[in-house]
KEKE-3310 file (N, C-alpha, C; in steps of 0.2 Angstrom, whole numbers, plus 5000, padded with zeros to 4 digits):
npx = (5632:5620:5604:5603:5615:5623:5617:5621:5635:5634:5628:5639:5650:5647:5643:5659:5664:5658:5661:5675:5675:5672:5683:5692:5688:5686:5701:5705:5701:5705:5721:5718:5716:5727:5737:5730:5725:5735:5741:5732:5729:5727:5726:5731:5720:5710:5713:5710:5694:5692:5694:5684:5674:5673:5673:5661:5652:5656:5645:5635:5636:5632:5619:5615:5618:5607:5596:5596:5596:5582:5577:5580:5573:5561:5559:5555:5565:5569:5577:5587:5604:5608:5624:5629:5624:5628:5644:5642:5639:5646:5660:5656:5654:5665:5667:5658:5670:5677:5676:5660:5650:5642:5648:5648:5633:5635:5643:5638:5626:5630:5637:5628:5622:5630:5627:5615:5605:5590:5588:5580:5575:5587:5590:5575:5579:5589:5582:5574:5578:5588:5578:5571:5581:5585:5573:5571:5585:5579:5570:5575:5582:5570:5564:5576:5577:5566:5563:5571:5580:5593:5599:5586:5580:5587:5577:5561:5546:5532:5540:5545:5535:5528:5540:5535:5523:5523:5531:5526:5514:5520:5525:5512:5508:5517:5515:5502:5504:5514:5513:5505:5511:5521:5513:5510:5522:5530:5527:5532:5538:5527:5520:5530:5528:5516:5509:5517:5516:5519:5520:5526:5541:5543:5552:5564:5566:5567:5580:5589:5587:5592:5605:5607:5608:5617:5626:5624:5627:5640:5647:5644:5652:5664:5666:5667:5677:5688:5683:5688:5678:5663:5649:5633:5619:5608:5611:5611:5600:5601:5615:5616:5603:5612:5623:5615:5609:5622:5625:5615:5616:5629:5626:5617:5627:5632:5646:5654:5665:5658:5652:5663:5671:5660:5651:5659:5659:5644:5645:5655:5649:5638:5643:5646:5641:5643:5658:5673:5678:5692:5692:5679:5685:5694:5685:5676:5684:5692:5679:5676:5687:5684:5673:5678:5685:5679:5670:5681:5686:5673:5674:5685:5681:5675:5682:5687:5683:5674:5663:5655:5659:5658:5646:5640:5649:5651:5648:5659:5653:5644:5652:5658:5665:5657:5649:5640:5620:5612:5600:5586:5580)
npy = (4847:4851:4860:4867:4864:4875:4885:4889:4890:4901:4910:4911:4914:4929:4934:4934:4944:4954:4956:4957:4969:4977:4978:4981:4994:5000:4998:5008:5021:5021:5021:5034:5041:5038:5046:5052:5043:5036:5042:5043:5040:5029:5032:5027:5024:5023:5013:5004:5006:5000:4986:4984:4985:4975:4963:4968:4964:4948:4947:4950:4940:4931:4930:4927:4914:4910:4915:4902:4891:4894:4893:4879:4871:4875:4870:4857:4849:4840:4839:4848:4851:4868:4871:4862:4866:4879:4879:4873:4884:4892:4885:4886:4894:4903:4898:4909:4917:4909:4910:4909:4909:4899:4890:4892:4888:4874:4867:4867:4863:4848:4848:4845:4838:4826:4829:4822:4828:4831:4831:4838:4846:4853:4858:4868:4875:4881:4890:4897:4906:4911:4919:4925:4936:4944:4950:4959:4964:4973:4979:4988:4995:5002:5008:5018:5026:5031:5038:5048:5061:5061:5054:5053:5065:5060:5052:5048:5052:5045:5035:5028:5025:5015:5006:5000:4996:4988:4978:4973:4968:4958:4950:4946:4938:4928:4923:4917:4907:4900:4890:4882:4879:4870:4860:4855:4849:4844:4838:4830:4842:4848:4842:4845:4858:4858:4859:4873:4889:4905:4916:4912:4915:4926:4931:4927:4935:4948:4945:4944:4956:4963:4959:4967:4980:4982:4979:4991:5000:4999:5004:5016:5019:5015:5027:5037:5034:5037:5049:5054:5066:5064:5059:5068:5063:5063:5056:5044:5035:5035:5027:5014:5010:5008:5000:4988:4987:4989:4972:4966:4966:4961:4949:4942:4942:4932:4921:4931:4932:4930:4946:4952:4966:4971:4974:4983:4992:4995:5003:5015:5021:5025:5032:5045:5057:5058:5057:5061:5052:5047:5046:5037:5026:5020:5020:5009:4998:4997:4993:4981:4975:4973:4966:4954:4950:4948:4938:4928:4930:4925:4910:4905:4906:4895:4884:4882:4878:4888:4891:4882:4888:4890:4883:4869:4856:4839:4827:4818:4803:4804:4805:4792:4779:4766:4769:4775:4772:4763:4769:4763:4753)
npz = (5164:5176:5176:5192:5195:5187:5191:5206:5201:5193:5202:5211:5204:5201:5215:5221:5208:5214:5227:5222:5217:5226:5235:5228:5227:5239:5243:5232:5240:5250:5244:5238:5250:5257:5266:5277:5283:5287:5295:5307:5324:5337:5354:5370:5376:5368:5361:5372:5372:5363:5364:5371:5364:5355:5365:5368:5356:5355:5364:5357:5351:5359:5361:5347:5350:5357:5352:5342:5349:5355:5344:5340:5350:5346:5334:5335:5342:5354:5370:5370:5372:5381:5383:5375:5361:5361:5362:5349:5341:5343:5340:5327:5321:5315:5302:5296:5288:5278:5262:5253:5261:5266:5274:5287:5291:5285:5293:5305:5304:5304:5316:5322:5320:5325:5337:5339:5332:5325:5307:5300:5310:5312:5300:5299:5310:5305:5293:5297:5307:5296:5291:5303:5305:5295:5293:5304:5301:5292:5297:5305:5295:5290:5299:5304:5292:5293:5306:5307:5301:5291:5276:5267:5262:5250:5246:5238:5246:5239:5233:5246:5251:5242:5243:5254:5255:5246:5250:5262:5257:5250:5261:5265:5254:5255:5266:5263:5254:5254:5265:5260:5248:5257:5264:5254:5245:5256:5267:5279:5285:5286:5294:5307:5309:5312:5326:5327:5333:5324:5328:5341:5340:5344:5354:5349:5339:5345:5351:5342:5337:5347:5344:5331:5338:5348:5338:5328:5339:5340:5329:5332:5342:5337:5328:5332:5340:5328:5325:5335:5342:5348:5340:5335:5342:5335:5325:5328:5325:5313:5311:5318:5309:5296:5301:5301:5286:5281:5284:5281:5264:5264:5268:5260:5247:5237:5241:5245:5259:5274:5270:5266:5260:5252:5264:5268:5259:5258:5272:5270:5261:5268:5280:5273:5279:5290:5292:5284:5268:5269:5284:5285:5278:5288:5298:5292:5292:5306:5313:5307:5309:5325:5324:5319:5330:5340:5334:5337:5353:5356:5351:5356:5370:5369:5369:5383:5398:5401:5402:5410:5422:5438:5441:5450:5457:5454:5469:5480:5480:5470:5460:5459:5451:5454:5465:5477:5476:5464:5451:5444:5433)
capx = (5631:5611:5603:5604:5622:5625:5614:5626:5641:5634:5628:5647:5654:5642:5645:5666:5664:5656:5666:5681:5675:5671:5689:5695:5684:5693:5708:5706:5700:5715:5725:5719:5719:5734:5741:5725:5726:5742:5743:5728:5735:5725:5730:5728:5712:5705:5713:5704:5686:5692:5693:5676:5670:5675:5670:5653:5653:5658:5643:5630:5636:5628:5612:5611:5617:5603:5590:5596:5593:5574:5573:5580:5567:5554:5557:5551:5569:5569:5582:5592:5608:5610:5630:5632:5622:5633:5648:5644:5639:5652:5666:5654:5654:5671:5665:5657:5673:5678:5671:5655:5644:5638:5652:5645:5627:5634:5647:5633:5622:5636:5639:5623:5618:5634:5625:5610:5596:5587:5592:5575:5574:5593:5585:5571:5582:5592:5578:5569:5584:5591:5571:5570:5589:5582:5567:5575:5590:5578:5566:5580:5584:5565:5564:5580:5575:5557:5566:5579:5582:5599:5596:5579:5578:5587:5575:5556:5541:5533:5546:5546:5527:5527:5544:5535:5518:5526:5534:5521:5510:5524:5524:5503:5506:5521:5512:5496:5505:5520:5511:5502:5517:5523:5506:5509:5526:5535:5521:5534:5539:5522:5517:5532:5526:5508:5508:5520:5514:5525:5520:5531:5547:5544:5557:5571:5566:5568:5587:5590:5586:5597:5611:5609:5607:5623:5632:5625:5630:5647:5648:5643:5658:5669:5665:5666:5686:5690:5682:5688:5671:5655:5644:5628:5612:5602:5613:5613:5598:5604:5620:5612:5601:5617:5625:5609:5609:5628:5625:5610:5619:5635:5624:5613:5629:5634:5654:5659:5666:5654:5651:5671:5672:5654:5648:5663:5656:5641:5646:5659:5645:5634:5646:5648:5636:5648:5663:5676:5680:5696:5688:5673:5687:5695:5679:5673:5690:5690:5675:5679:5695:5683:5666:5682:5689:5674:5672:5687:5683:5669:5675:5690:5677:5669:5686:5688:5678:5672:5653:5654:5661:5653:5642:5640:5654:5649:5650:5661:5650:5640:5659:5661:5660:5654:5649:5629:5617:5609:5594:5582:5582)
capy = (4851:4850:4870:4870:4867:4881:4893:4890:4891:4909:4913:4910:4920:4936:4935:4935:4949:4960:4955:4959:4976:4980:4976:4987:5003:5000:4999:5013:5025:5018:5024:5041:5045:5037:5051:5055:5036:5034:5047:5041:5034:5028:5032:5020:5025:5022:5005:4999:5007:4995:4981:4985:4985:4966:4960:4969:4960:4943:4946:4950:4932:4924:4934:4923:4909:4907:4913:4898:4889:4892:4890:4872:4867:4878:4867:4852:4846:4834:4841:4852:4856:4872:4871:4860:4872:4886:4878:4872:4889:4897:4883:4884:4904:4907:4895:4911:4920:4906:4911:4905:4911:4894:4886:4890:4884:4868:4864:4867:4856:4842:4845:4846:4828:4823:4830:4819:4832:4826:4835:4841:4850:4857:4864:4874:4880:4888:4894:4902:4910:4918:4926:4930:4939:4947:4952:4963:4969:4976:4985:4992:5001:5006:5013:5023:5030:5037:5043:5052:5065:5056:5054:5055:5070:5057:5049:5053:5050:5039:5029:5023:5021:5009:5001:4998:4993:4983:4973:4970:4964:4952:4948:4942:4933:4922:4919:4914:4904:4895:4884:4877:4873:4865:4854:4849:4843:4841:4836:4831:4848:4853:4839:4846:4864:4859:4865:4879:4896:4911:4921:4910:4919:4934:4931:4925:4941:4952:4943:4946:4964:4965:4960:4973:4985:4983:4981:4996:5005:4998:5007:5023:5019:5017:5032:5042:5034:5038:5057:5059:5069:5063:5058:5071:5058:5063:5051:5038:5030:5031:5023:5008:5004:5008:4994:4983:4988:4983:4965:4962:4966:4954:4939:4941:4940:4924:4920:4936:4929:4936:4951:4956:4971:4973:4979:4989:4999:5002:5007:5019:5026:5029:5035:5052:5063:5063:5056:5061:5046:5044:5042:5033:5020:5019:5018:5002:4994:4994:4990:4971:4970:4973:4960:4948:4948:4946:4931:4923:4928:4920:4903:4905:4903:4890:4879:4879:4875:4895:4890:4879:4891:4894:4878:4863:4849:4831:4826:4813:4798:4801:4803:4788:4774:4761:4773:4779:4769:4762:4770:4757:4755)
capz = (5170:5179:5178:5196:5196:5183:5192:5209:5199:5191:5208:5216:5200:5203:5220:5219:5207:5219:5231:5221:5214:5232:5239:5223:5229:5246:5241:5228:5242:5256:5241:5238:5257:5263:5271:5282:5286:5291:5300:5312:5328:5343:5361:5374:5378:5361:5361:5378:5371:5354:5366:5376:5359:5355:5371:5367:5349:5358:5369:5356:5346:5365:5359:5342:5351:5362:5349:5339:5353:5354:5335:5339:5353:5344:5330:5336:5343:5361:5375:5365:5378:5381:5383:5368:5357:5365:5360:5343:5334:5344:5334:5320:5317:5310:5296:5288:5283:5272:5255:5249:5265:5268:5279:5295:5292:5282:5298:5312:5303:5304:5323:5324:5317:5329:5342:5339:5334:5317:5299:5299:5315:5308:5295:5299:5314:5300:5288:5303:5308:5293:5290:5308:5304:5287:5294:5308:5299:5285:5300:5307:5290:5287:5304:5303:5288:5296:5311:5304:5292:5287:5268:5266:5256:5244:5243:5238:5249:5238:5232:5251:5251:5238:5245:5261:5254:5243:5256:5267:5253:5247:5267:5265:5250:5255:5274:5260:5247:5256:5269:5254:5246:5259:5265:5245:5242:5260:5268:5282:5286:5288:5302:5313:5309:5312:5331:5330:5331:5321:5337:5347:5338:5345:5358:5345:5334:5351:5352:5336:5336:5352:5342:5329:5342:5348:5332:5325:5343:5340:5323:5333:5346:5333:5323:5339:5341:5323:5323:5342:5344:5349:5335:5336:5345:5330:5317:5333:5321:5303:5308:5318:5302:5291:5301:5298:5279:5279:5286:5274:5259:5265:5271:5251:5242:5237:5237:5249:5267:5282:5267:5268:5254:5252:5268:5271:5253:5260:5276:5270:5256:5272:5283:5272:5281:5298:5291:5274:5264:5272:5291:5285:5276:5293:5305:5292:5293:5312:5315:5302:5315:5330:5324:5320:5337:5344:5335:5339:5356:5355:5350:5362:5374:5367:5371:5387:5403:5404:5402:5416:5429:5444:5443:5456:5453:5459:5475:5478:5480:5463:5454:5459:5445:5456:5472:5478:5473:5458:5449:5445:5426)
cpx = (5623:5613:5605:5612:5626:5624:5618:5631:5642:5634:5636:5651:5654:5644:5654:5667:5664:5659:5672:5681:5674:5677:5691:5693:5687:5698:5710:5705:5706:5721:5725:5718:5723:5734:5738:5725:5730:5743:5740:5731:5731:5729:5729:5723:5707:5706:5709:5697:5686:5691:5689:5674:5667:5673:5663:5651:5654:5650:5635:5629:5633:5621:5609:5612:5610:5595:5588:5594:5585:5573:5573:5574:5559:5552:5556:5559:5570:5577:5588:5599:5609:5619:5632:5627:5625:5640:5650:5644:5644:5658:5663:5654:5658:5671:5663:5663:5675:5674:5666:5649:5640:5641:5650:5640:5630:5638:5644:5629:5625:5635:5633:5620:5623:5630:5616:5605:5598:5588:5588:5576:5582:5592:5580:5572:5583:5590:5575:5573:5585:5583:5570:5575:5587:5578:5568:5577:5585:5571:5568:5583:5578:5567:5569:5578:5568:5559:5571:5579:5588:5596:5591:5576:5582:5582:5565:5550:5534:5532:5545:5541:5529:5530:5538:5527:5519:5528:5528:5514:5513:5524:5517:5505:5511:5517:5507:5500:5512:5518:5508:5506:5521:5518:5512:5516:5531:5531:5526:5535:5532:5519:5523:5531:5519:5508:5514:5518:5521:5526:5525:5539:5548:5549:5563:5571:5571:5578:5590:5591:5591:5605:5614:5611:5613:5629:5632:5627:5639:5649:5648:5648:5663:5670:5667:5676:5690:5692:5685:5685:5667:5653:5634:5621:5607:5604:5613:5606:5601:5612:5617:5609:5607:5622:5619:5608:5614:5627:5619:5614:5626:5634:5621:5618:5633:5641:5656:5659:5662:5655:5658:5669:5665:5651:5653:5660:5649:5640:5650:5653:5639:5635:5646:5645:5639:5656:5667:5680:5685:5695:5684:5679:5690:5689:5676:5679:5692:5683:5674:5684:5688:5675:5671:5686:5683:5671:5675:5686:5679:5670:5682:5687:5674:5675:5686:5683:5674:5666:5652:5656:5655:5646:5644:5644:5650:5650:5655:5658:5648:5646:5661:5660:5653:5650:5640:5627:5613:5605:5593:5580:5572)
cpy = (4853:4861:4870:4872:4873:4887:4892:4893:4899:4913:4916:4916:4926:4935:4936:4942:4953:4961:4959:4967:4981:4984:4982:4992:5005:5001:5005:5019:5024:5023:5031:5045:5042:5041:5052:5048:5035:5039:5046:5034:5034:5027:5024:5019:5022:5018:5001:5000:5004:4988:4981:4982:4978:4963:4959:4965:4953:4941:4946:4945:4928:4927:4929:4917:4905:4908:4905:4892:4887:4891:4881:4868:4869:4873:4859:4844:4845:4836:4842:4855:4861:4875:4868:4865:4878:4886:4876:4876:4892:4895:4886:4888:4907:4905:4902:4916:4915:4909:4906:4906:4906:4890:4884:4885:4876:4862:4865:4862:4849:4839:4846:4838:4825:4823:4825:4822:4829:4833:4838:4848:4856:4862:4869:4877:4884:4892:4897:4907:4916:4923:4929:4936:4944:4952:4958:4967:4974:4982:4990:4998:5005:5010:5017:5029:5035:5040:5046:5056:5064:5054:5052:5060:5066:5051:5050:5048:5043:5034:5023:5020:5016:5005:4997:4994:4986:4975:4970:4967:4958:4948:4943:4937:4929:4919:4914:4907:4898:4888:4881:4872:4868:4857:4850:4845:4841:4842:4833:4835:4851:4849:4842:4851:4865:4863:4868:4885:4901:4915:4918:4914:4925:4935:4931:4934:4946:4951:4945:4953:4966:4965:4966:4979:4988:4981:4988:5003:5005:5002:5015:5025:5020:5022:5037:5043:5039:5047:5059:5065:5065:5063:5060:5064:5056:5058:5044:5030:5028:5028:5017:5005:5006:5000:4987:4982:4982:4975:4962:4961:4959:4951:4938:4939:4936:4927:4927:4932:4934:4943:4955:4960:4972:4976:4984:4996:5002:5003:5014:5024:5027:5033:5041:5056:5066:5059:5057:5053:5042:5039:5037:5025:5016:5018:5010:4997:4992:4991:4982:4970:4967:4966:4954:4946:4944:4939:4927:4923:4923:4911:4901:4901:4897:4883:4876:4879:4884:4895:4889:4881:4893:4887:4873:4859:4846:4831:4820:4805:4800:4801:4798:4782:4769:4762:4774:4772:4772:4764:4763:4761:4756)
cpz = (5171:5178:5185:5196:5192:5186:5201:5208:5195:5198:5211:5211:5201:5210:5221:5216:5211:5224:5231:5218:5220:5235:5234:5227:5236:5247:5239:5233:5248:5252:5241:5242:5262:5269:5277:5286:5289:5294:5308:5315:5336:5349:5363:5377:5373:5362:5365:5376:5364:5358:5370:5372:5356:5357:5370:5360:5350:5362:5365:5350:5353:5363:5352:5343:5355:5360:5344:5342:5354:5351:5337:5344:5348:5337:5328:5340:5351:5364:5373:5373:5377:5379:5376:5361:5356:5360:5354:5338:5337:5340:5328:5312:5315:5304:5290:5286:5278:5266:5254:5256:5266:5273:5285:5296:5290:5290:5305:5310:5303:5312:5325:5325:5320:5335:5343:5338:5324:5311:5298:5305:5314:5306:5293:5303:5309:5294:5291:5304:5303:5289:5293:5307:5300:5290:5300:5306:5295:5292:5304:5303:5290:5292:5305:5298:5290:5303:5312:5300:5289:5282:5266:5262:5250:5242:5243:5243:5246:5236:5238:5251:5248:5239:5249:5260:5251:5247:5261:5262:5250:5254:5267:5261:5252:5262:5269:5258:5250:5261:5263:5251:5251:5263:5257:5244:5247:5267:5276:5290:5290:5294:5306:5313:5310:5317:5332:5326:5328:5326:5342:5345:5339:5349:5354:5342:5340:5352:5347:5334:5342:5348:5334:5332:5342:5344:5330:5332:5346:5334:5326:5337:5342:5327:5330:5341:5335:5324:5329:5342:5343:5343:5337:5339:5339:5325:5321:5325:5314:5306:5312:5312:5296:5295:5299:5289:5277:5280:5281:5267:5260:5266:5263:5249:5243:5237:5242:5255:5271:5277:5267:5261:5255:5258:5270:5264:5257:5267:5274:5263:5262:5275:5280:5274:5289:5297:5284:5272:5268:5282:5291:5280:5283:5296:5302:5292:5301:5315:5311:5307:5322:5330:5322:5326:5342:5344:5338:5348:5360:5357:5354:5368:5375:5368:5379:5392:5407:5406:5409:5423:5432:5446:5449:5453:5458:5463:5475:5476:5474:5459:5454:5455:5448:5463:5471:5475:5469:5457:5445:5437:5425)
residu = (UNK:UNK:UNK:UNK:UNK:UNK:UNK:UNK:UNK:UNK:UNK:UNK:UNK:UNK:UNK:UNK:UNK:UNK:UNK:UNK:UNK:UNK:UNK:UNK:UNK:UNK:UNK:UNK:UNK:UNK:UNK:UNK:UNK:UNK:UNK:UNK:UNK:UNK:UNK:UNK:UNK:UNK:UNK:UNK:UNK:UNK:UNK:UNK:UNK:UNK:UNK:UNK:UNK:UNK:UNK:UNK:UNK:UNK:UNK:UNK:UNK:UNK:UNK:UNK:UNK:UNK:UNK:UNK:UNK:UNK:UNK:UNK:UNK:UNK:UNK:UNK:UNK:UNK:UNK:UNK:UNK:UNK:UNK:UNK:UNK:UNK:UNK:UNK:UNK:UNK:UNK:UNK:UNK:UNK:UNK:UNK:UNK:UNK:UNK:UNK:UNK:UNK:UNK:UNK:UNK:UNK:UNK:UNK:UNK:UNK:UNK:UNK:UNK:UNK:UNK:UNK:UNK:UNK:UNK:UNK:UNK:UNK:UNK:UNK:UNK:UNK:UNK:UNK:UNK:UNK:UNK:UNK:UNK:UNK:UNK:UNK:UNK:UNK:UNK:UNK:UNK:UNK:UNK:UNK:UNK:UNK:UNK:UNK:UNK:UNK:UNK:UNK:UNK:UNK:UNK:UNK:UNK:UNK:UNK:UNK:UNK:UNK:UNK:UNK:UNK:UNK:UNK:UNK:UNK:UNK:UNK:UNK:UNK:UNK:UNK:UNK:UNK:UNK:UNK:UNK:UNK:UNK:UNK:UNK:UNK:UNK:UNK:UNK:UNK:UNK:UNK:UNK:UNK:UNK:UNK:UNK:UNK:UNK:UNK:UNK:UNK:UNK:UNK:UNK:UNK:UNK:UNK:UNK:UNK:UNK:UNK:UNK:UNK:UNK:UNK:UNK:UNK:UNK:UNK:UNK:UNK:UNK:UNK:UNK:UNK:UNK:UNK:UNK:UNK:UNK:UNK:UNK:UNK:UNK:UNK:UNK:UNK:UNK:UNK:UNK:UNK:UNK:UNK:UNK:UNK:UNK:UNK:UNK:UNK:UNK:UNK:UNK:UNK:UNK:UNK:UNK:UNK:UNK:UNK:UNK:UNK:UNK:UNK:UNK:UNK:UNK:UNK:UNK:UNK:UNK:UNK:UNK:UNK:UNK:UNK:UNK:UNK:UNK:UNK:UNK:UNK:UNK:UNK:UNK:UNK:UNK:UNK:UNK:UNK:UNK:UNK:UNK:UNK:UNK:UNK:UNK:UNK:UNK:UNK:UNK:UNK:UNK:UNK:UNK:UNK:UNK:UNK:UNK:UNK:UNK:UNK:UNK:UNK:UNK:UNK:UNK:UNK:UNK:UNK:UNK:UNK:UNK:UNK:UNK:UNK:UNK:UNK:UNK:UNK)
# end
């Protein structure tokens, strides 16, 4: 057995774990507030603003289809269709609840290299992506935390400093250090990354962040159903970057499906400031039902001829095989 394949096969272990110690902590608190659980019974009011909610979740997977989109022209790939692009992450996106949180990326890149764009141009779609992804989710957290007094006195002023220093110096040195390594040993990469600027991803980021936006203002919808009251304006920040927190955590670790168990803990350990254990298990539990409807949604869409509504069909003469005339080769 090669090191790397050990150090996957650790990976996949440690990740499973965590997974599974998650699913326990879930379980274990489902169990010791049943009563309050089962007791909670949405009208039909609450169900129609549950399927708003999906819809809206359905609509902010068109958001990372369209930044994946530009990453694939941005990344040096020749008349990317917009609809078959549409349609393939839309199939390709139920890939990540399978265990091992690589399905998606592995079965886009397939229908991708179906689709005729090059294994390269694949590839740094989806290492741009999950940085652009990263790189958002994690400014989403900062920023909650400096505009919020939501847990903040737990944590010391600076403690952050140094995080945030920290970060943006590790930021410098990989900008410095990684274009070198890639000049040196995939020399490739770096000729189709010669003329692309990082400033051109400001749009993709922009999408990107739109689609936290409205996750984490779906978290605040579905705390709203749960506690049937209003969730006060002021915690409007801390739960958006607590839903950005949750999605970092469940994309990092290896072997949990789309972070199943793992973002529901650290939703329901941040949820404790306007919800008790038992609501905060409920509010992360519907909200898993309502970002997998959405999916499915999603990929509903991506069957039949939805895309194409409302466009110009043929006329008869060019439908016809041997009708109009020829362009001249």
């Amino acid at each position: 057995m090669t090191t790397q394949h050990r150090a996957r096969r650790w990976a996949w272990v440690t990740g499973t774990l965590v997974t599974t110690l998650s699913l326990g902590f879930i379980a274990a608190l489902l169990w010791s507030q049943r009563e309050t659980i089962l007791s909670y019974r949405p009208g039909l009011s609450d169900i129609l603003i549950l399927l708003v909610g999906s819809l809206s979740y359905a609509g902010a997977g068109l958001l990372l289809i369209s930044a994946w989109h530009s990453l694939l022209t941005w990344s040096g790939e020749k008349d990317v269709d917009r609809k078959v692009a549409r349609r393939i992450y839309a199939r390709t996106q139920l890939g990540k609840y399978v265990p091992g949180n690589v399905v998606q990326f592995l079965s886009r890149h397939l229908a991708g290299r179906g689709a005729g764009w090059s294994h390269l141009g694949m590839l740094l779609s989806t290492i741009f992506e999950l940085l652009s992804l990263l790189c958002v989710a994690a400014a989403f957290v900062i920023a909650g935390l400096l505009v919020t007094s939501v847990h903040i006195s737990a944590i010391r002023p600076p403690v952050l400093i140094a995080v945030l220093v920290g970060l943006v110096g590790l930021g410098f040195l990989v900008l410095r250090i990684v274009p070198q390594l890639v000049m040196r040993y995939w020399p490739e990469v770096a000729t189709r990354l010669a003329n692309r600027r990082i400033s051109s991803l400001w749009p993709v980021a922009a999408l990107h962040a739109g689609f936290f936006l409205i996750g984490g203002l779906l978290l605040v919808l579905v705390s709203y159903v749960v506690l049937g009251r209003p969730v006060a304006l002021s915690y409007w920040p801390a739960l958006i970057s607590l839903f950005a927190a949750g999605w970092i955590v469940g994309a990092v670790t290896p072997g949990a499906p789309s972070g199943l168990g793992v973002r529901e803990t650290v939703l329901v350990l941040g949820l404790a400031t306007v919800a008790s254990a038992a609501e905060a298990v409920v509010i992360a539990a519907l909200l898993r039902v309502l970002t997998v409807l959405g999916d499915v949604l999603l990929y509903l869409f991506s069957l039949g001829k939805v895309w194409e509504f409302g466009q110009k069909a043929p006329d008869a003469e060019t439908a016809r095989p041997n009708g109009g005339h020829q362009r001249r080769r």
